[in-house]
C-alpha positions in Angstrom: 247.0 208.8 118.1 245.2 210.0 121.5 245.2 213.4 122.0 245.4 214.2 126.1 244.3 218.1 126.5 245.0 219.4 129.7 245.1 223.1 131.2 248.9 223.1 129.1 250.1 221.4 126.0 248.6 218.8 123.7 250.7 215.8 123.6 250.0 212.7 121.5 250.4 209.2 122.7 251.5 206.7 120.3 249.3 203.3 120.9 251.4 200.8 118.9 254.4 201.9 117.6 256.5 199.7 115.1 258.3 197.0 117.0 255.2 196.4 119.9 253.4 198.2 122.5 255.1 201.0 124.2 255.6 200.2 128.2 253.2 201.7 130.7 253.7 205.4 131.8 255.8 206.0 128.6 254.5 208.4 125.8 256.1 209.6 122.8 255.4 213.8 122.1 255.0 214.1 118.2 253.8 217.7 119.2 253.4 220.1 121.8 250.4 222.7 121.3 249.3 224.7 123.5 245.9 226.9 124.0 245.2 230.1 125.7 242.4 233.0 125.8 243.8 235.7 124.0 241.3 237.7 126.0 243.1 237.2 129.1 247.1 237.0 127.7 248.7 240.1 126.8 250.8 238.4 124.9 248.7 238.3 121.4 247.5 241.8 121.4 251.2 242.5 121.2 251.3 239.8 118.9 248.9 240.7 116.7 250.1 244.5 116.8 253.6 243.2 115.3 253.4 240.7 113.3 252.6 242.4 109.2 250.3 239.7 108.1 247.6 240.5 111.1 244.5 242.3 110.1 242.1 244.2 112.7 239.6 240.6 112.8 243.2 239.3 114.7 242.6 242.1 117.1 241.5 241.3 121.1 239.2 244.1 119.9 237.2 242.4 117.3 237.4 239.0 119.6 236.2 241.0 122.5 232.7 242.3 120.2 232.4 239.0 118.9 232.2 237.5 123.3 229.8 240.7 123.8 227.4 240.0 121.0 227.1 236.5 120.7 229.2 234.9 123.8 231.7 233.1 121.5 234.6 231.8 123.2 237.7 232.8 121.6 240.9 230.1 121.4 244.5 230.2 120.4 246.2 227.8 119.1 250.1 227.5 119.3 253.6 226.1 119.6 254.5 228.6 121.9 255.2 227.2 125.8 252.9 229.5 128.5 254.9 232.8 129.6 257.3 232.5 126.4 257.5 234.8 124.0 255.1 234.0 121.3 256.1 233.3 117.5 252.8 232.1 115.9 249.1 231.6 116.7 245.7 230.8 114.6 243.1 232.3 116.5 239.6 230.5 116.6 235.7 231.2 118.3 234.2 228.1 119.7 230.7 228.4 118.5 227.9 226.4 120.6 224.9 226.1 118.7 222.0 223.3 118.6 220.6 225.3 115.5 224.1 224.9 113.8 226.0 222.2 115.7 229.0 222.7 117.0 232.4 224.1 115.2 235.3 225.9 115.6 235.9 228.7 113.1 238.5 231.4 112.3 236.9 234.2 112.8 233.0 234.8 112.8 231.7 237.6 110.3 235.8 238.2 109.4 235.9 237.9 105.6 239.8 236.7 106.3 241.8 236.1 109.1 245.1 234.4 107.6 246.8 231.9 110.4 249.7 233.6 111.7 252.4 230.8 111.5 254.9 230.9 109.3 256.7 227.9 109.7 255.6 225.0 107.8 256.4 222.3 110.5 255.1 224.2 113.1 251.8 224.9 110.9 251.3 221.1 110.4 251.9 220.2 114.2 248.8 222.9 115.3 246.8 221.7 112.2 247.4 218.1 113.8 246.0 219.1 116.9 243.0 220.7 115.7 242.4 217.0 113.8 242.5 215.6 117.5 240.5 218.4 118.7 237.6 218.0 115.9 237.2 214.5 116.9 238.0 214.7 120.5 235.1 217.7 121.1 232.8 216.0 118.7 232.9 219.8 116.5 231.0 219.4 113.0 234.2 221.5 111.7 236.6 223.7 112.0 236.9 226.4 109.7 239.6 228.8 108.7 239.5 231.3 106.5 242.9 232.6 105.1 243.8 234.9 102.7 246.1 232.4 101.0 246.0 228.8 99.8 248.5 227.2 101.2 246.6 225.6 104.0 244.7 223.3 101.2 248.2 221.4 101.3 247.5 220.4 104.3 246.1 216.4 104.7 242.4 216.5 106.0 241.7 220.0 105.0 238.8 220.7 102.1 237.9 223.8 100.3 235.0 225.0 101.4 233.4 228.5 100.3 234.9 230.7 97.4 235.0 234.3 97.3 236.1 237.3 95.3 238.0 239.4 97.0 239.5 242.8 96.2 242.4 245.3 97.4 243.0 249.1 96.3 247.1 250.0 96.5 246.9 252.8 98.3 250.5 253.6 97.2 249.9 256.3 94.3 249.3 259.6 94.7 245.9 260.2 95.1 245.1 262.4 91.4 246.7 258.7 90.4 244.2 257.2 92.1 241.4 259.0 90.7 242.1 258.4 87.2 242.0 255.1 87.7 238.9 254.9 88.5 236.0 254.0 86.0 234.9 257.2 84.3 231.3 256.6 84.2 230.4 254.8 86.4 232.7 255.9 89.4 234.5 259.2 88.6 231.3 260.8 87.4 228.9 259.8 90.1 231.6 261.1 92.8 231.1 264.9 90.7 227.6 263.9 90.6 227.9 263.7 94.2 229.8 266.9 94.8 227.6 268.6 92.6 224.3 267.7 94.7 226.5 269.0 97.6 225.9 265.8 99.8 226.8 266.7 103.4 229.1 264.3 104.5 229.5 263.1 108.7 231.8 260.9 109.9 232.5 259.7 114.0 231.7 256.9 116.1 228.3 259.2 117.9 225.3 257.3 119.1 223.2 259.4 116.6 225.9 258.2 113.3 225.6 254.7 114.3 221.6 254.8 114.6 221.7 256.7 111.3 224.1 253.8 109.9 221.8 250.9 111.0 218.3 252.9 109.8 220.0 251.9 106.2 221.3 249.2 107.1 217.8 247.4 107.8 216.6 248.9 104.6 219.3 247.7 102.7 219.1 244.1 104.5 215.4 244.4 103.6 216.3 245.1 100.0 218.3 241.5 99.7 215.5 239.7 101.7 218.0 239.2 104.5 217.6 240.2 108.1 219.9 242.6 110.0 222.9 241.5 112.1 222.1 243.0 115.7 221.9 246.6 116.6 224.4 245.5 119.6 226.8 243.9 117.5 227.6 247.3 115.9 227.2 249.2 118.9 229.8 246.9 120.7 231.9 247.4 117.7 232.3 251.4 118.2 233.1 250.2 121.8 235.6 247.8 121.5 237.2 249.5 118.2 237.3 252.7 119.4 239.0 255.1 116.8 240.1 252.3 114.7 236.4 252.1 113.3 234.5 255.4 111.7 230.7 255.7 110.6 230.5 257.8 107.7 227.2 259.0 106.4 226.5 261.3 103.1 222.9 263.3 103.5 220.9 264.9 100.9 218.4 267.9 102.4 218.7 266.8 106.1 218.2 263.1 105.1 220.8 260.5 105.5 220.9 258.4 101.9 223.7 256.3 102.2 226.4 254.8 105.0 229.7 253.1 105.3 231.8 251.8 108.0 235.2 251.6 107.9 238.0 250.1 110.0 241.3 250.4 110.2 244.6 248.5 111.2 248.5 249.0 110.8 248.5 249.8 107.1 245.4 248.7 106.1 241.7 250.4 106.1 238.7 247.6 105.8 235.5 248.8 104.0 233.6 246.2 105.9 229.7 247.4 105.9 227.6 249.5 103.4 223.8 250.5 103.5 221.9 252.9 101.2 218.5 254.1 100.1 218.1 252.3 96.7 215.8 255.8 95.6 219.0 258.2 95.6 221.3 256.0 94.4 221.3 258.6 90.9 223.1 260.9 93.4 226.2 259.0 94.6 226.4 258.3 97.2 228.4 255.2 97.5 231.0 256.2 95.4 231.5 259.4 97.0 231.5 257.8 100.2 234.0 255.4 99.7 235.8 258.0 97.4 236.2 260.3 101.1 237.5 257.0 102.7 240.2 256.8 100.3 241.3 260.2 101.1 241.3 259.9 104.9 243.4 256.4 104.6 245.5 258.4 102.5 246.0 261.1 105.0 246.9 258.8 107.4 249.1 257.0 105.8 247.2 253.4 104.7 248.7 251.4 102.2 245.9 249.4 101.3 242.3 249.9 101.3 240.8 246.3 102.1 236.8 246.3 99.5 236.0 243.0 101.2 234.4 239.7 99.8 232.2 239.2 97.6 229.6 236.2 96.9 231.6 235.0 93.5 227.8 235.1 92.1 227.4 238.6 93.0 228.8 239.8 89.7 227.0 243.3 90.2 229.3 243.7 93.3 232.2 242.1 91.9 231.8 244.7 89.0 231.5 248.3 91.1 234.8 246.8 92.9 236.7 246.3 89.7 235.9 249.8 88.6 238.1 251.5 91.1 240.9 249.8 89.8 241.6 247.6 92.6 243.3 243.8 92.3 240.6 241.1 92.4 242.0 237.7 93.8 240.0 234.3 95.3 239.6 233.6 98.8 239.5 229.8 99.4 237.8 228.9 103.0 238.7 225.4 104.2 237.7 222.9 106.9 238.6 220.3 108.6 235.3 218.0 108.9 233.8 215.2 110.3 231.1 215.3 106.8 231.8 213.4 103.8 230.2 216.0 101.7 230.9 220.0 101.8 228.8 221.3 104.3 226.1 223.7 104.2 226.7 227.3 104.3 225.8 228.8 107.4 225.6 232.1 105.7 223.1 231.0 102.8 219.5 231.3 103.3 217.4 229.2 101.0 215.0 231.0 98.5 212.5 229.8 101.2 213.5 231.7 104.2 214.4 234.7 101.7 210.7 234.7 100.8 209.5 234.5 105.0 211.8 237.1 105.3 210.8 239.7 103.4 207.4 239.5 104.3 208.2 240.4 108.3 207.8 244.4 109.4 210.8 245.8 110.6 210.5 244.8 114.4 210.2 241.0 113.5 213.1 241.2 110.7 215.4 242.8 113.1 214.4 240.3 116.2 215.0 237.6 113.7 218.5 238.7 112.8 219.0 239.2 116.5 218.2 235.2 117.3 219.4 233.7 113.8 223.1 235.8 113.7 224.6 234.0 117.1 223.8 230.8 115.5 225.7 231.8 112.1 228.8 233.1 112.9 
């Protein structure tokens, strides 16, 4: 099939259909999909604000930090005709890179962003037209990254990366929720916490969100990994506004540890977490994410969304499955134009790990600031 994009649907022209050559002029629609901006339609932030499997990396929000930070383009895909309204969508960044090649993917630095189609047929015709649309831009793949399987049924597409991924039910009271927790390891380093009377900040203030990234870098220096831009998270205060919170525990006037949190519909997302390794005795992780619970309690959150996890990160995988939350597997997958499974783009080789930590501060965070746009 040919694929024919123009500034409206996708339509497919049969070459040789069974019985000879179709006649000139005449074409044969095995699908109509159709893009947009979903920075410039209203319709998907109304979209996105209905439909109950959209998360806040769906948002026009998130989309609109990701264009601000790095200039990715962001593209919906759909059956939907322009001006109707709409009834499914997978939303993509097109990511331009000579460092990385060039790829479609569903959503940069999202740990999940499920499609939102829930019809089967109409899921195969948009996967169809991505196939057209990997070959027909020359992309090295497209990737989507949903919080299901189901997509692996589809013909062309490959797993790709694995993760562990874990969700607290926010439905029990919360005294139900504390006993869950681990008793060493969790309940007592929250008293621990209290005890030491950490002072605990939360807000979206220019002075949180230097105090956030301060840790930040030190963590990221910890792992041997550079920092994602300063930028990045100051355009996420902007763009989020109250849906995303900076919270902070100090010890004597000294910030030890950071999270930030963000929130959609019923969900809260513990998306980033920094701390200084040396007061990690006092708690102040756990007591951090331990006041997060309470506030998406207090507002109502079902679920408290603890992110992925590297599935070789067992010391991560381990603190989540101590606060009693469901552990599942994400499965990424890709279309592709590679035999093999790519590289991933997140991955730095022991090599670069070992450059990496020997650059001061400045040149670790300019090198996050010129590898991270090239990630995604």
């Amino acid at each position: 099939m040919k694929e024919m994009i123009g500034p409206g649907p996708v339509e497919f022209q049969q070459n040789q259909p069974e019985g000879g050559p179709l006649p000139a002029k005449t074409y044969v629609r095995a699908s109509t999909v159709y893009t947009f901006n979903p920075l410039e339609d209203p319709r998907w932030a109304g979209f996105v604000q209905r439909h109950p499997q959209a998360s806040i990396f769906h948002t026009p929000a998130w989309l609109e930090a990701l264009h601000r930070t790095y200039g990715y383009e962001p593209i919906v895909y759909t059956t939907s005709a322009p001006g109707a309204s709409l009834t499914n969508g997978i939303v993509f960044c097109r990511i331009s890179s000579w460092l990385t090649g060039r790829r479609m993917v569903s959503l940069p630095f999202a740990d999940h962003c499920e499609p939102l189609v829930e019809s089967p047929e109409e899921r195969k015709e948009i996967v169809d037209s991505l196939q057209c649309a990997l070959h027909g831009e020359n992309l090295k793949y497209i990737e989507i990254r949903p919080l299901n399987a189901d997509l692996l049924t589809e013909p062309g597409m490959q797993k790709s990366n694995s993760f562990c991924f874990h969700v607290l039910d926010l439905r029990p009271a919360l005294a139900d929720l504390f006993r869950a927790l681990q008793k060493d390891s969790i309940q007592r380093k929250i008293r621990r916490a209290e005890q030491e009377a950490l002072f605990y900040s939360e807000g979206r203030s220019e002075a949180l969100l230097h105090e956030f990234y301060r840790l930040f870098l030190l963590t990221r220096r910890r792992h041997n990994l550079p920092p994602q831009p300063f930028n990045w998270f100051r355009n996420l205060v902007g763009c989020l506004g109250d849906r995303l919170k900076i919270r902070v525990a100090s010890k004597d006037g000294q910030p030890i540890a950071s999270i930030v949190t963000l929130c959609h519909s019923d969900t809260m997302v513990y998306k980033y977490g920094c701390s200084d390794a040396s007061t990690h005795n006092l708690g102040a992780m756990p007591f951090l994410l331990w006041k997060a619970i309470e506030d998406a309690k207090e507002h109502g959150n079902q679920q408290f969304d603890l992110g992925r996890s590297d599935c070789d990160n067992t010391g991560l995988i381990t603190f989540k499955n101590r606060w009693g939350s469901t552990k599942s597997v994400l499965n990424y997958v890709r279309i592709s134009t590679l035999r093999h499974r790519p590289l991933d783009s997140h991955s730095p080789s022991g090599l670069a790990n070992r450059l990496f930590a020997g650059l001061p501060d400045r040149l670790l965070t300019a090198t996050g600031k010129f590898l991270y746009k090239h990630m995604g």
